[in-house]
N, C-alpha and C positions, 0 to 999 in steps of 0.2 A: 292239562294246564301246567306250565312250566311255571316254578317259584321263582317269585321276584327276589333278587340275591342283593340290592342296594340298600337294605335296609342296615342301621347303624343301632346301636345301642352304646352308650358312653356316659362316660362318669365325669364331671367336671367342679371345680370349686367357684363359685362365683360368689364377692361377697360375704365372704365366710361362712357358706351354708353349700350344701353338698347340692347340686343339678342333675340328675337323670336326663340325657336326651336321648331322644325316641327319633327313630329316621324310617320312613318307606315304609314298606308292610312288615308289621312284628306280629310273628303268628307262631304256630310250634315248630317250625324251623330254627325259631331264634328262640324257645320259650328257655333253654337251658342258661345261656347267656343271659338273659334277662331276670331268671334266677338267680344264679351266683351272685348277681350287681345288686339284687334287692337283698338277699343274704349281709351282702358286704354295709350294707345300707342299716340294715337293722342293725348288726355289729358296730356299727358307728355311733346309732342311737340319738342321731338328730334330723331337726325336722326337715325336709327334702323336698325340693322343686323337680316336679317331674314336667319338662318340656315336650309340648308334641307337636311344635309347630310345623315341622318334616315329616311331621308322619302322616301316612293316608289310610292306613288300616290299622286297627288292633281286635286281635283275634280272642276266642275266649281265654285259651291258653295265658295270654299277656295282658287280659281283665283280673283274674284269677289271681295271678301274681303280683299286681298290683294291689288289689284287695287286701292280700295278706300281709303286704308292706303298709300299708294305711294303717291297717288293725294292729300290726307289730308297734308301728312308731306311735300309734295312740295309748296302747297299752305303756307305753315309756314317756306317755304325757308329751310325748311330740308330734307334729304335724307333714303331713301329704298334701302339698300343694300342686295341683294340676294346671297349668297355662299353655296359652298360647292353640287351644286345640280347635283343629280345621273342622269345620259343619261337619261334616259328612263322621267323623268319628265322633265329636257331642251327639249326633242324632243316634245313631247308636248306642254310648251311653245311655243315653235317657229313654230308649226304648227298652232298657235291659233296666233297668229303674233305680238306674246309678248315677242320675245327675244328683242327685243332695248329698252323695260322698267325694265327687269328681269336681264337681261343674258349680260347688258354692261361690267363687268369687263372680262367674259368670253371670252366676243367676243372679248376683246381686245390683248389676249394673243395668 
């Protein structure tokens, strides 16, 4: 099976609060890139909108990593905000039993 190569990871300011977007398949292909950017993330130490409206998979490799971006910016009293995320990667989520740390503004509507 040939790796899907479109996938984006990117930094952006919106708002005055830092975005993560997420694009294509992010899997450990991209897990290095996706690290550094949460790295740079924690180093910043505010609370961060992680977008995955572009995205159609995330792999555990870029659950993992996310995870420890939540736990890092919680531990600094700030917040991991997840939007925008397509069915098919919420179901996921929540079969891995990570909608009540990903999927709160979801679940609330």
């Amino acid at each position: 099976m040939e790796h899907e190569r479109n996938q984006t990871i990117s930094l952006t300011e919106r708002e005055g609060q830092p975005w993560l977007l997420l694009q294509g398949v992010v899997d450990i292909f991209s897990a290095e890139e996706l690290y550094r950017t949460a790295l740079c993330l924690l180093e910043r130490g505010e609370s961060t909108v992680v977008c995955c409206q572009g995205a159609s998979y995330l792999d555990t490799s870029a659950v993992q990593i996310l995870l420890a971006l939540e736990e890092g910016l919680r531990e600094k009293g700030k917040n991991l905000h997840m939007v925008g995320v397509p069915a098919v990667v919420a179901g996921h989520l929540r079969l891995a039993g990570l909608d009540g740390v990903f999927l709160r503004e979801q679940a609330d509507n």
